[in-house]
N, C-alpha and C positions, 0 to 999 in steps of 0.2 A: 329582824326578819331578813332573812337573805334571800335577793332577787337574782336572776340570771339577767343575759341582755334581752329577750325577747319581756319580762317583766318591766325593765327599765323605762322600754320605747310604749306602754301600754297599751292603747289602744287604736295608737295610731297607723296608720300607711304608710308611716316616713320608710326609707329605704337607705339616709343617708344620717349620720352625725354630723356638722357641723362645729365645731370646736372655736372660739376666736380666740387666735394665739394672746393677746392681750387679755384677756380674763387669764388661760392659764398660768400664762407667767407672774401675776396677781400672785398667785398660790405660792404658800412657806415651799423654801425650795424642799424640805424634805418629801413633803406633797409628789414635786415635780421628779423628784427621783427614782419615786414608787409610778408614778404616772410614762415613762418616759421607759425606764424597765419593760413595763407592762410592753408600751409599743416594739420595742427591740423582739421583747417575746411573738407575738403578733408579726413583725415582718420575718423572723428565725422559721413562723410554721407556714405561712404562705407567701405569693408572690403574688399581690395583690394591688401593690398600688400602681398610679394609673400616671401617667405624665401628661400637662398640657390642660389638668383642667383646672376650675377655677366658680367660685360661687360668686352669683349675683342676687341681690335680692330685687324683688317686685314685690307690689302692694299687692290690695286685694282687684285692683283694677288692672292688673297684669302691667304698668307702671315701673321701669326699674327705680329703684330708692337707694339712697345714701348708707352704708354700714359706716354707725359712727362706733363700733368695734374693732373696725382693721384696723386701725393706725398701732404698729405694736412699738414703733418705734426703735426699731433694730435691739430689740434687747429692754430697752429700758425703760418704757410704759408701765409702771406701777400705778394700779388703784387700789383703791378703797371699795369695797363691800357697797358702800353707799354710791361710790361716783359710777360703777358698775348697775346697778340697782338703775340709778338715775338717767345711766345712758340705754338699759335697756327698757324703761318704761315710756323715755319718748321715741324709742324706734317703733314700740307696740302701738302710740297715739299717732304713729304719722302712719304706721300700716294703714288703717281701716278709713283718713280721709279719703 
């Protein structure tokens, strides 16, 4: 089945994508070669990106909270499927204290 990006985001409001460089660098670099293209293609057809800004997460109590995602480590933060998994199931359990 092929989706476009308004199928992708389903049914939600978001307005942004969010990416944490540490997951995609995760990815077999061949991945990241088709991934990284793509963007080259994307800044080649608009002028688009923005400078100066920057994401923070908040809980459901409007809280800001810890992303234990950023740390990409200049390059060389490699995980696991699992430790990814792992770190994004207790940011979902600290969201909703």
């Amino acid at each position: 089945m092929t989706r476009d990006i308004h199928k992708f985001f389903e049914l939600s409001y978001a307005q942004y994508l969010a990416l944490p460089r540490s997951v995609l660098q995760s990815m077999p670099i061949n991945w990241q070669v088709k991934f990284v293209e793509l963007l080259d293609e994307l800044d080649d057809t608009f002028e688009w990106r923005r400078s100066g800004c920057y994401v923070k997460f908040k809980d459901i109590h409007g809280r800001f909270m810890e992303d234990n995602l950023a740390d990409y480590d200049r390059g060389h933060r490699i995980m696991s499927a699992k430790e990814i998994e792992d770190l994004t199931n207790a940011h979902n359990d600290s969201y909703s204290r």
